[in-house]
Chimera marker file (.cmm) of the C-alpha trace (Angstrom):
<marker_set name="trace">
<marker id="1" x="78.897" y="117.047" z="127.445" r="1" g="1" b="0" radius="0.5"/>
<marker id="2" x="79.496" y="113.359" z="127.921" r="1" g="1" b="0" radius="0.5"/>
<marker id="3" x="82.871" y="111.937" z="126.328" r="1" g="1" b="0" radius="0.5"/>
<marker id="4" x="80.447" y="109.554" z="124.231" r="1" g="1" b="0" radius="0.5"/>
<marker id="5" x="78.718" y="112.606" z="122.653" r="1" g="1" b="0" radius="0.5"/>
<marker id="6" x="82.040" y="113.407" z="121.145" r="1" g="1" b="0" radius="0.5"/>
<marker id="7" x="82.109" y="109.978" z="119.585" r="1" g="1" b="0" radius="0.5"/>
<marker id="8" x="78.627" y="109.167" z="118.961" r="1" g="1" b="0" radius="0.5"/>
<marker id="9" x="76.263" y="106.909" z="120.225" r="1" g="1" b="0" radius="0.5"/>
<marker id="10" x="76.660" y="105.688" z="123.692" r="1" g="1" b="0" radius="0.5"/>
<marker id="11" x="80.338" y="105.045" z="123.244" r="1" g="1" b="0" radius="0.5"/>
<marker id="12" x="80.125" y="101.365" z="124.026" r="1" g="1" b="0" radius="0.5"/>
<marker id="13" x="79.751" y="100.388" z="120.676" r="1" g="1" b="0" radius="0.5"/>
<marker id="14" x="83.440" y="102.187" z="119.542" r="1" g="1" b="0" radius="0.5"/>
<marker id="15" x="85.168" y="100.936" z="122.639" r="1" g="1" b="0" radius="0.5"/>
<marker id="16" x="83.775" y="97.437" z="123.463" r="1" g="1" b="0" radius="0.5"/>
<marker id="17" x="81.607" y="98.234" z="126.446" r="1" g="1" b="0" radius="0.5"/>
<marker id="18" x="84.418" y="100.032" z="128.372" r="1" g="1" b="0" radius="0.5"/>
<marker id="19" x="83.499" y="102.985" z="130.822" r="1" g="1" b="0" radius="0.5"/>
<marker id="20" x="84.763" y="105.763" z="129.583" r="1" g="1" b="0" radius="0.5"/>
<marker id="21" x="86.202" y="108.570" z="131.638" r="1" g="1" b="0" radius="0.5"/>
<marker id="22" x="87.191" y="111.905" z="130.323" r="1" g="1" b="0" radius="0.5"/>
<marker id="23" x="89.147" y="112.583" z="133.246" r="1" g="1" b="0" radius="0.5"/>
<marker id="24" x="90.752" y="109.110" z="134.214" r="1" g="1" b="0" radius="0.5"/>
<marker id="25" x="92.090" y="106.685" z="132.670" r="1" g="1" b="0" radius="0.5"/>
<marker id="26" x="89.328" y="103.426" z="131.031" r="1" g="1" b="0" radius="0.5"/>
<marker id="27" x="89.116" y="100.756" z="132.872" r="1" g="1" b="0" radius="0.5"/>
<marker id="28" x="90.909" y="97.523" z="131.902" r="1" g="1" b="0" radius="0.5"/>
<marker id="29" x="88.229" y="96.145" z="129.643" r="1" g="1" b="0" radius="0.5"/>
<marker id="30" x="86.898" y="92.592" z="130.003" r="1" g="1" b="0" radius="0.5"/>
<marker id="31" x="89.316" y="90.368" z="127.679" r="1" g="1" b="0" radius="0.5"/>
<marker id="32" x="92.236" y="92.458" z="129.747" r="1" g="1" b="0" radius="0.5"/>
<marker id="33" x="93.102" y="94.880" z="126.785" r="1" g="1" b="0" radius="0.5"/>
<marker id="34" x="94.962" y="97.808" z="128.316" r="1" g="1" b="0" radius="0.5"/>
<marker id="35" x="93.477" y="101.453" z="128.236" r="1" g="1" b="0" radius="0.5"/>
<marker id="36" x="94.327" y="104.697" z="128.048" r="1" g="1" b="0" radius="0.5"/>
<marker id="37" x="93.080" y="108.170" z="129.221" r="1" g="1" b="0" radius="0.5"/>
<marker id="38" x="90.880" y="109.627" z="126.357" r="1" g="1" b="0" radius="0.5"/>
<marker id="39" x="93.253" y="112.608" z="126.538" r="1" g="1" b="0" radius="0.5"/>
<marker id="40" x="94.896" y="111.587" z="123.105" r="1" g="1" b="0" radius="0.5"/>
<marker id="41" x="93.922" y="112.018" z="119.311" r="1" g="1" b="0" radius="0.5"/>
<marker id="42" x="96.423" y="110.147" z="116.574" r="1" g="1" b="0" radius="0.5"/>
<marker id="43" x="95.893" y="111.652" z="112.534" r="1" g="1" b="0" radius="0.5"/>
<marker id="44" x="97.258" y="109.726" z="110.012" r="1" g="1" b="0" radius="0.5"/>
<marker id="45" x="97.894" y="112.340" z="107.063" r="1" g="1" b="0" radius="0.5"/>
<marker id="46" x="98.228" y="110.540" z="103.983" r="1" g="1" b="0" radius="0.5"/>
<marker id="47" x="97.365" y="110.254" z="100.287" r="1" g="1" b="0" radius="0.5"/>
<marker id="48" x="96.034" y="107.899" z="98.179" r="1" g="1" b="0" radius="0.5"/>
<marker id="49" x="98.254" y="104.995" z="96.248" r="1" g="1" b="0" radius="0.5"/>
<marker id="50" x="101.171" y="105.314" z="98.626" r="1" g="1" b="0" radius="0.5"/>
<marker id="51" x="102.560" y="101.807" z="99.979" r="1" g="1" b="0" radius="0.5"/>
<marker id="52" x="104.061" y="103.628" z="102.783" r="1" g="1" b="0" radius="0.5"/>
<marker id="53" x="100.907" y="104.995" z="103.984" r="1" g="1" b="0" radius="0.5"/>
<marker id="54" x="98.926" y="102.306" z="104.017" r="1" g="1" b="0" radius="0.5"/>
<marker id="55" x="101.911" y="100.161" z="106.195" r="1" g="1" b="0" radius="0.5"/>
<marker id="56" x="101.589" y="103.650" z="108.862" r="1" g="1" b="0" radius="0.5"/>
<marker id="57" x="97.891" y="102.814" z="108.820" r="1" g="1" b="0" radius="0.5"/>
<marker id="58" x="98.492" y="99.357" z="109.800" r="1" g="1" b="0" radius="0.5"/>
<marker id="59" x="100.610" y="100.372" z="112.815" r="1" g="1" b="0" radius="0.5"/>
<marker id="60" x="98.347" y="103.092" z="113.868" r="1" g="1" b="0" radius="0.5"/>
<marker id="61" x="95.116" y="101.070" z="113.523" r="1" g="1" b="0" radius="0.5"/>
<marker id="62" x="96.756" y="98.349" z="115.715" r="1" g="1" b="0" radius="0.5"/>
<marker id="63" x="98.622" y="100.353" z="118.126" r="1" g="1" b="0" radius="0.5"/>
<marker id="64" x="95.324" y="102.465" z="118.412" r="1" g="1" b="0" radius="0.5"/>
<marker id="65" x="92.530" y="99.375" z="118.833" r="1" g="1" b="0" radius="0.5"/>
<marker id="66" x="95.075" y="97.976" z="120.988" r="1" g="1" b="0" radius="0.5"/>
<marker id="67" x="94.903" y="100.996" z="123.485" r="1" g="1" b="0" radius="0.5"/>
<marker id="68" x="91.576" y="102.446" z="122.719" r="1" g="1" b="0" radius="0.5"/>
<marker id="69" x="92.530" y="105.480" z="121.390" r="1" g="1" b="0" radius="0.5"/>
<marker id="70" x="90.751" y="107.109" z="118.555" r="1" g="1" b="0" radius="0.5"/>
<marker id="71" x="92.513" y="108.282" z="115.505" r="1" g="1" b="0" radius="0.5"/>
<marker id="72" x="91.797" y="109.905" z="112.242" r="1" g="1" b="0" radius="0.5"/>
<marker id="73" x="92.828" y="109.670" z="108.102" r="1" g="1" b="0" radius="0.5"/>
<marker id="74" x="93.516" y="112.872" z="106.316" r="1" g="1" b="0" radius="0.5"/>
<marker id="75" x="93.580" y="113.114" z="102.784" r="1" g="1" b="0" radius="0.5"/>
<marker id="76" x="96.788" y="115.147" z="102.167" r="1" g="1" b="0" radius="0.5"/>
<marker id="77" x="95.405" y="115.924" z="98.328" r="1" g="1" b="0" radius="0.5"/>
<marker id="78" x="92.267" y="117.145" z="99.981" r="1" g="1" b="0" radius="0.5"/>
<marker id="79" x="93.699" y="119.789" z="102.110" r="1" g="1" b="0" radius="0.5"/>
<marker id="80" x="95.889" y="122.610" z="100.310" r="1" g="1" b="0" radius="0.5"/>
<marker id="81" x="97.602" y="123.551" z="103.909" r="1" g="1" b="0" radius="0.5"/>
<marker id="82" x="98.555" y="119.476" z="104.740" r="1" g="1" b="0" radius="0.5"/>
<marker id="83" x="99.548" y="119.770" z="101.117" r="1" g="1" b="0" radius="0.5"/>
<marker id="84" x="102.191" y="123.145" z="101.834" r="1" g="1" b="0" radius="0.5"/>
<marker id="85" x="103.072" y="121.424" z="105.185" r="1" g="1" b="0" radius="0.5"/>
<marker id="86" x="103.718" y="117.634" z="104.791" r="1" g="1" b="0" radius="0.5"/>
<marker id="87" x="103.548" y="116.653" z="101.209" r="1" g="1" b="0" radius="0.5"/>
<marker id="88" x="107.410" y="115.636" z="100.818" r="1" g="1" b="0" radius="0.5"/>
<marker id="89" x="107.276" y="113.959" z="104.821" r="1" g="1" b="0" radius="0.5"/>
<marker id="90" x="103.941" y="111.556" z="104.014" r="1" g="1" b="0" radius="0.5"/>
<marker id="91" x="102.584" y="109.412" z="105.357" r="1" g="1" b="0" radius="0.5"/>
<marker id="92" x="102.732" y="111.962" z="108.636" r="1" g="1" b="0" radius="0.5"/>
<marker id="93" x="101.624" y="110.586" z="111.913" r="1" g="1" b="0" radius="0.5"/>
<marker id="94" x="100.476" y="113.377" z="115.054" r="1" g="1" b="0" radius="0.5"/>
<marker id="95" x="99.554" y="112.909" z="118.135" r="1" g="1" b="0" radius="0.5"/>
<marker id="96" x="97.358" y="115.723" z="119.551" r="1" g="1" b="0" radius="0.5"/>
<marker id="97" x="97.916" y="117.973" z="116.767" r="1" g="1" b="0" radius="0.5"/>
<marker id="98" x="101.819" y="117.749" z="117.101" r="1" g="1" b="0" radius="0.5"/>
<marker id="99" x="104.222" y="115.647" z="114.439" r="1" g="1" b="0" radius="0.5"/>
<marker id="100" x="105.208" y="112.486" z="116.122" r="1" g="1" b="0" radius="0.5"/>
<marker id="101" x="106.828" y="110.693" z="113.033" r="1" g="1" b="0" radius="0.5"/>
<marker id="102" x="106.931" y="110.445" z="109.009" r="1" g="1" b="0" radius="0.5"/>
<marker id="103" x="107.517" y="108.300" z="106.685" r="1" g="1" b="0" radius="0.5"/>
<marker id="104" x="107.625" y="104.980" z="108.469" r="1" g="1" b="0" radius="0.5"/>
<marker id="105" x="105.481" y="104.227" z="111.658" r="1" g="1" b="0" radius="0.5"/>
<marker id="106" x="107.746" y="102.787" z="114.810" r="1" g="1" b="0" radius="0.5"/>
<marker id="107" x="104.819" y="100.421" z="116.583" r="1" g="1" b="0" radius="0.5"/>
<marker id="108" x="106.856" y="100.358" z="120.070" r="1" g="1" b="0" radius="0.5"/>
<marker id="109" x="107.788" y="104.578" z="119.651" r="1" g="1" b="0" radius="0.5"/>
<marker id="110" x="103.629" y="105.018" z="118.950" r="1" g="1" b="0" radius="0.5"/>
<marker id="111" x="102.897" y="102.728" z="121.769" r="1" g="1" b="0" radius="0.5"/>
<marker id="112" x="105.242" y="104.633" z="124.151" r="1" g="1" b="0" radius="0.5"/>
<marker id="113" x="103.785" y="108.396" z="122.966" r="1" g="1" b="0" radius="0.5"/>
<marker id="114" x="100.659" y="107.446" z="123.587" r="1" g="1" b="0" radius="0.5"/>
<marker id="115" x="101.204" y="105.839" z="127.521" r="1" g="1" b="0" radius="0.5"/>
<marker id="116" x="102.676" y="108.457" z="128.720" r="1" g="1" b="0" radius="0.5"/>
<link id1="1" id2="2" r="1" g="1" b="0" radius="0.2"/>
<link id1="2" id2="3" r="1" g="1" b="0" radius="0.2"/>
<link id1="3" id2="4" r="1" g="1" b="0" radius="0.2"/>
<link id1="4" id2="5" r="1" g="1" b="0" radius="0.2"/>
<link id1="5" id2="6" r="1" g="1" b="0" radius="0.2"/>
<link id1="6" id2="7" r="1" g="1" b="0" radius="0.2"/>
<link id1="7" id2="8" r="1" g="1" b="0" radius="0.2"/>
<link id1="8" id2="9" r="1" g="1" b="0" radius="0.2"/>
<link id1="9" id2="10" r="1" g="1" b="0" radius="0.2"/>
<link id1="10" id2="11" r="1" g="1" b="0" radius="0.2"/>
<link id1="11" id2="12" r="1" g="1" b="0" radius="0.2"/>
<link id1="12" id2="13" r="1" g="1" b="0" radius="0.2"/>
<link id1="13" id2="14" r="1" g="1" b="0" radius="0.2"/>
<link id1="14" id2="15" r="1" g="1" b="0" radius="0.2"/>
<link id1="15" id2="16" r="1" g="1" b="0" radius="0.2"/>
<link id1="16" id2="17" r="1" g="1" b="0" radius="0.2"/>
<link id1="17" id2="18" r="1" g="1" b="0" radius="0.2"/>
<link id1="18" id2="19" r="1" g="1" b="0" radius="0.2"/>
<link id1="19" id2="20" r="1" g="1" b="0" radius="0.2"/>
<link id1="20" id2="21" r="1" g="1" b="0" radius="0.2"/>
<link id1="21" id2="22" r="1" g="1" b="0" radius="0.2"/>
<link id1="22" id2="23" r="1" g="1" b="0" radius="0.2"/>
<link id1="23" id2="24" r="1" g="1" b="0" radius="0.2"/>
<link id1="24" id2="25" r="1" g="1" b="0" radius="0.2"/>
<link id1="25" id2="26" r="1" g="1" b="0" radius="0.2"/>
<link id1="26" id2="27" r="1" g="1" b="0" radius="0.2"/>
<link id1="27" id2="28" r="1" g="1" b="0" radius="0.2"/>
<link id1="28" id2="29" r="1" g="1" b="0" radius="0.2"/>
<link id1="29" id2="30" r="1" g="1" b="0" radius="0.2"/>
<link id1="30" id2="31" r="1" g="1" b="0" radius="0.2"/>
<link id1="31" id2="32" r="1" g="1" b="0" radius="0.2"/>
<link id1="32" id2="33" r="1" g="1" b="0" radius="0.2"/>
<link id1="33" id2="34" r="1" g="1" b="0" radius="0.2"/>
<link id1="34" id2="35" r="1" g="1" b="0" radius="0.2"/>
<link id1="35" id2="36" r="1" g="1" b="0" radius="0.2"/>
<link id1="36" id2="37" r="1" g="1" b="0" radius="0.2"/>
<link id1="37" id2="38" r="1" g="1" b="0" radius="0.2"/>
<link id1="38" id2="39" r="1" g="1" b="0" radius="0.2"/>
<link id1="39" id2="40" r="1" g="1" b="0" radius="0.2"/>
<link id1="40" id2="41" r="1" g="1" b="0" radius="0.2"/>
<link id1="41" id2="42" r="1" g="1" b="0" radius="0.2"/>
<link id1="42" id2="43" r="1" g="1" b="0" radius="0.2"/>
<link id1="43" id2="44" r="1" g="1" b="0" radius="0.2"/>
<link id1="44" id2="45" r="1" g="1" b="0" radius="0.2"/>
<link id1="45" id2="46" r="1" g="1" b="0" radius="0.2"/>
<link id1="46" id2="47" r="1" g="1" b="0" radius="0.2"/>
<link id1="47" id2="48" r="1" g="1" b="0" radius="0.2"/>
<link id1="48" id2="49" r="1" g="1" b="0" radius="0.2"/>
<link id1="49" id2="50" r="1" g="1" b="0" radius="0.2"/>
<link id1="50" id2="51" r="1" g="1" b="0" radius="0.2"/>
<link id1="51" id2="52" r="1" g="1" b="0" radius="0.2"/>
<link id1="52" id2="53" r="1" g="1" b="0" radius="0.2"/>
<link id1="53" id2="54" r="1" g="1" b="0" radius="0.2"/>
<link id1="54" id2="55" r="1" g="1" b="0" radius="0.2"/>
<link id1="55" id2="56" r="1" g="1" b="0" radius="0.2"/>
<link id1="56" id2="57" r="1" g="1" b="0" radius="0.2"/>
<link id1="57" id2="58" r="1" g="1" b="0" radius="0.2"/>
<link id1="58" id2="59" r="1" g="1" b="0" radius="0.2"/>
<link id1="59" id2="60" r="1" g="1" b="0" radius="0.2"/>
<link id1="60" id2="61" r="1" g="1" b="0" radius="0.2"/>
<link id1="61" id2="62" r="1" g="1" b="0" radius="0.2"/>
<link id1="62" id2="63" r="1" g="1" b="0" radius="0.2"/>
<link id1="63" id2="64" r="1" g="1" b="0" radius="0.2"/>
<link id1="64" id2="65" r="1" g="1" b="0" radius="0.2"/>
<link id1="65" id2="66" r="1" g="1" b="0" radius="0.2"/>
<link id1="66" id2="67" r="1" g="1" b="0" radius="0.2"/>
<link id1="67" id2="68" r="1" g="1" b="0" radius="0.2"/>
<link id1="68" id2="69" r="1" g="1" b="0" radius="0.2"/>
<link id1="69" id2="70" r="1" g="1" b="0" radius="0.2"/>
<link id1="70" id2="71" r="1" g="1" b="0" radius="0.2"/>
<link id1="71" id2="72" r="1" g="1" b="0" radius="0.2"/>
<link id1="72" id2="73" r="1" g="1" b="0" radius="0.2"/>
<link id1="73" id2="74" r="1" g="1" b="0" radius="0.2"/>
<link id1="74" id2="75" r="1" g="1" b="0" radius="0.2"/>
<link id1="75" id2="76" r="1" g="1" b="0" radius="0.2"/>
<link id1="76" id2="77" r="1" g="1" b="0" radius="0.2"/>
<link id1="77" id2="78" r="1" g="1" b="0" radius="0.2"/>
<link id1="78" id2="79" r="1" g="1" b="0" radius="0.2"/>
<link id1="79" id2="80" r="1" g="1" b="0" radius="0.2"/>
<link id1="80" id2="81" r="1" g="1" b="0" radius="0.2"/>
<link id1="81" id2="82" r="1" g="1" b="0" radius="0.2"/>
<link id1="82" id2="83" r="1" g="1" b="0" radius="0.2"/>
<link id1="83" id2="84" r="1" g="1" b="0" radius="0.2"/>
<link id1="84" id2="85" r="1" g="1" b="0" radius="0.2"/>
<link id1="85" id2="86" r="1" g="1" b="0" radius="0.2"/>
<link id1="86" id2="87" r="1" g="1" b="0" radius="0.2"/>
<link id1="87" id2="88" r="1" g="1" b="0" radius="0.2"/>
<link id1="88" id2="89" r="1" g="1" b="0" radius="0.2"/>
<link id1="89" id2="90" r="1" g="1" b="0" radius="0.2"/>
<link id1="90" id2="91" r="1" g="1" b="0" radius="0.2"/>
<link id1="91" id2="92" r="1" g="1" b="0" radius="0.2"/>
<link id1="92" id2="93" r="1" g="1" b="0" radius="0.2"/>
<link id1="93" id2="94" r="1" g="1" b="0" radius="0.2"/>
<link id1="94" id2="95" r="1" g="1" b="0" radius="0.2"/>
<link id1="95" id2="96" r="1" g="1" b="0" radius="0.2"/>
<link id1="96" id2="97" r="1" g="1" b="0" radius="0.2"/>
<link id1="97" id2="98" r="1" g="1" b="0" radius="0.2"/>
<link id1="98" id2="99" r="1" g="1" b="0" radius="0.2"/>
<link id1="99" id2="100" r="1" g="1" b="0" radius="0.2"/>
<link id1="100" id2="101" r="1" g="1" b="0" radius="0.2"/>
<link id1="101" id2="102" r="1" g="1" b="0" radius="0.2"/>
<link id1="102" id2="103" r="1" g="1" b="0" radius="0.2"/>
<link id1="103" id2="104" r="1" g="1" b="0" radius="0.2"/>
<link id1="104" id2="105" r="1" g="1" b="0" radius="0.2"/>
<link id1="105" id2="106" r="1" g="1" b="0" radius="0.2"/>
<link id1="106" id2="107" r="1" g="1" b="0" radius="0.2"/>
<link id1="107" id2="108" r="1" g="1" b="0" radius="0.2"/>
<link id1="108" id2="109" r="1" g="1" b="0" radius="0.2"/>
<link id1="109" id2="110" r="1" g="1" b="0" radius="0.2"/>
<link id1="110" id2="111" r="1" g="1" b="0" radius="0.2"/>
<link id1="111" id2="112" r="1" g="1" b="0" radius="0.2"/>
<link id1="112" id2="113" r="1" g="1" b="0" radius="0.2"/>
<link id1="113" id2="114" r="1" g="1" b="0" radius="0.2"/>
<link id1="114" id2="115" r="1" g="1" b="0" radius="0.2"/>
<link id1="115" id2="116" r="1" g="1" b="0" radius="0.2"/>
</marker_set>
């Protein structure tokens, strides 16, 4: 399975036309934007009508195009166990399945979780 099955399409669409590798890290695309390996997924759990959320989803949209990696929204009043789990924490930011940070988004802490 090719890394830009898991996306869709040929992949060059989502990341500008940069190789992608699913084992090393993308090479430095064209206008010298700075890549990562593909080995990272960011979720922004969140609800709707919370100022605090949508300020996370500024970092994380940012922090994300900036490095190409792919994130995700969930809707914390769509899902009964993010509900249980997170509700008094939102807006909840993980990276690969594990809690990074709540409440408010650190751009620089993001930025630095998702080099390594």
């Amino acid at each position: 399975m090719s890394i830009a099955s898991l996306f869709g399409g040929s992949g060059a669409e989502r990341f500008g036309g940069c190789e992608l590798s699913a084992t090393g890290p993308l090479k430095k695309s064209s206008d010298g934007v700075r890549m990562v390996r593909m080995s990272h997924l960011v979720t922004l759990i969140q609800k709707p009508g919370c100022h605090l959320c949508e300020d996370a989803q500024l970092v994380v949209e940012k922090v994300c195009a900036d490095l190409g990696v792919p994130w995700e929204q969930k809707d914390i009043t769509e899902d009964q166990r993010l509900h249980d789990e997170y509700w008094e924490q939102i807006p909840v930011v993980l990276v690969d399945g594990k809690q990074h940070t709540f409440w408010r988004v650190d751009e620089g802490r993001l930025r630095r979780e998702l080099t390594k």
